[in-house]
N, C-alpha and C positions, 0 to 999 in steps of 0.2 A: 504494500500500500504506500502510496507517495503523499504526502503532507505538506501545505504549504502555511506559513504565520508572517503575521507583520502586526504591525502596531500603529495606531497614530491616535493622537491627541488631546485635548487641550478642554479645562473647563472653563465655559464660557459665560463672562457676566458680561450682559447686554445693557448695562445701565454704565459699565465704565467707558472712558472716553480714550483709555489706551491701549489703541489697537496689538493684537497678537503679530506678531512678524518673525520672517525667519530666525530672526537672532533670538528671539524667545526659545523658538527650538534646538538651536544649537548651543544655547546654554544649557539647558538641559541633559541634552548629546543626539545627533542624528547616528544609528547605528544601521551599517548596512552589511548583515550577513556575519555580527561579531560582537550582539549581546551579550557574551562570555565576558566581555572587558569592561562593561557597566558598571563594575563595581557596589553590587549590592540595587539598584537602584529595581523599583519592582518592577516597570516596565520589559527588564532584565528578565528578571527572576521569572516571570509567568513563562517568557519566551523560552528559558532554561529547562523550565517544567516542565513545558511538551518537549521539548527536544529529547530530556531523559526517558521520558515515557514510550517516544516511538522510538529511539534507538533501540533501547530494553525490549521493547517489542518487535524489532527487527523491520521497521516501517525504515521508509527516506525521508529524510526531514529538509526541507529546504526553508531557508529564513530569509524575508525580502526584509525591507525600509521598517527601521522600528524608531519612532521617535516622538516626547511628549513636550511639551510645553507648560509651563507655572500657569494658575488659574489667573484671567485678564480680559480684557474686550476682546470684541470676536475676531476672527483670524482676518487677515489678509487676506481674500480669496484667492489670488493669485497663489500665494505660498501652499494654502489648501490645494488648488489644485495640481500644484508642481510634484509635493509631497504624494497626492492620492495615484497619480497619473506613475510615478515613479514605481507606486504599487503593486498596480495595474501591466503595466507593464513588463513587470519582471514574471507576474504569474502568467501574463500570456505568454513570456516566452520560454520559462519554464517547464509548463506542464506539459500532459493534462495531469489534474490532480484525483484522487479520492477524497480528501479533507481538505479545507481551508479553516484555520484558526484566526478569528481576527481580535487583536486588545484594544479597547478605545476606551473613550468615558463614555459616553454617552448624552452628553453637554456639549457639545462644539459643534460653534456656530461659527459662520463667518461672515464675510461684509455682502456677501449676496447667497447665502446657501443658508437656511434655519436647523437645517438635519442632517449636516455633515456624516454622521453613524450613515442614517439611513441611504446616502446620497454612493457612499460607498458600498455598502453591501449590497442597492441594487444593481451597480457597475460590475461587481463580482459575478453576482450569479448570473448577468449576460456575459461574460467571460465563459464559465466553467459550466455553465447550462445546469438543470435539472436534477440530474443524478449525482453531481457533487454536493458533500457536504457539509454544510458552512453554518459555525459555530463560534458566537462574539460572546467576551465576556466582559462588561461593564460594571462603573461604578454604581452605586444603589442610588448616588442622586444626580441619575441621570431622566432625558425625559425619554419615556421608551413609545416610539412610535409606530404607527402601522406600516410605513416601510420598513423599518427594522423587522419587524416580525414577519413580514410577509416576504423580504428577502435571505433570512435565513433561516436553517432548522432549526437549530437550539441554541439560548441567548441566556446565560447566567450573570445573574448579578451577587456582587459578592454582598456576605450577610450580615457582617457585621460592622460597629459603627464605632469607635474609631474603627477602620480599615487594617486589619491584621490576618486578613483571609484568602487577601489575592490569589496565593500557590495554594491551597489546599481547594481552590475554585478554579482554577486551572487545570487540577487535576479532574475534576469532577468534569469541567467540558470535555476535555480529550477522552473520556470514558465512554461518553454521551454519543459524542462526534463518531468515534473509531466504530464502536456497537453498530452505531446506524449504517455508517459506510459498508461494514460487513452483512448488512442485513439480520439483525440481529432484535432492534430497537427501532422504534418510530418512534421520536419526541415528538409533543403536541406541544403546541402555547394557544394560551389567551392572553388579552390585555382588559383588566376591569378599574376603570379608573375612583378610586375613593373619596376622588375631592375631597381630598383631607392636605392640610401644608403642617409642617409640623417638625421636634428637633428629638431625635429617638436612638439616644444612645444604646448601647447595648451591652453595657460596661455594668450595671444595675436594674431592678425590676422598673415597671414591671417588661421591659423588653427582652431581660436576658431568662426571664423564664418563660 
């Protein structure tokens, strides 16, 4: 089975006035094909995770464009699209794949795109078509939309709040992901909106019970 992962982005407040730009991501680190040198950083670490899992499993692991940005106004759409296209590009010429893995928040916006997430995973799955299997794991406060869900299989968000879950949720997609691509598993999603806003740590009840 051959596997492809990448990563991109940024949480985006639409109320501040300074724009996201490439240098926001390169401070962070653009990594292309050499998350190993991240040094701890999770964007890293998730990428790591699958990569253990399919070698251990004896799958191909390929790793395109992985790179995030400090939370700020919405991106540059230029730089969005440079970075997604970068993406894009490498899985097309890549593949073809069984899995696609992708890390995002789920928050990132940019100066002409509201669902950056979604904007990319529908480009995905006109890439790799139908029968590939594409699995996003995002941050919990992120907004999860009907293109997000309706371009990929399965879309975990991590659980806990402070955020100390990312790899043991990474683990849990690649599970998710591989199952299905073997025929094994058919994930299903809904989206049920609560209309609730709200600040739900998980560190104390009553969230952590």
């Amino acid at each position: 089975m051959r596997l492809f992962a990448a990563g991109l982005g940024t949480e985006t407040n639409t109320f501040s006035a300074w724009p996201t730009g490439r240098r926001g991501f390169e401070e962070s680190g653009v990594f292309r094909g050499d998350t190993a040198d991240g040094r701890g950083k999770v964007e890293c670490l998730v990428i790591g995770e699958w990569r253990v899992h399919a070698e251990s499993d004896g799958h191909e692991f390929v790793e395109g464009l992985v790179t995030f940005a400090q939370p700020s106004g919405p991106t540059v759409h230029a730089v969005y699209e440079a970075y997604r296209d970068e993406i894009l590009a490498e899985l097309t010429a890549r593949g073809p794949f069984e899995v696609v893995l992708l890390f995002m928040h789920g928050a990132m916006v940019s100066t002409e795109c509201d669902d950056c997430e979604g904007d990319l995973i529908g480009r995905v799955r006109a890439i790799v078509g139908d029968r590939t299997i594409i699995g996003v794991e995002l941050d919990p406060h992120c907004h999860l939309t009907p293109a997000m869900t309706a371009g990929a299989d399965a879309i975990i968000l991590m659980k806990e709040y402070p955020h100390d879950d990312y790899v043991p949720r990474a683990a849990e997609l690649y599970d998710i992901c591989v199952r299905a691509a073997a025929g094994v598993a058919r994930p299903v999603m809904a989206v049920f909106d609560c209309r609730m806003v709200g600040f739900y740590p998980t560190t104390h009840g009553p969230m952590a019970e």
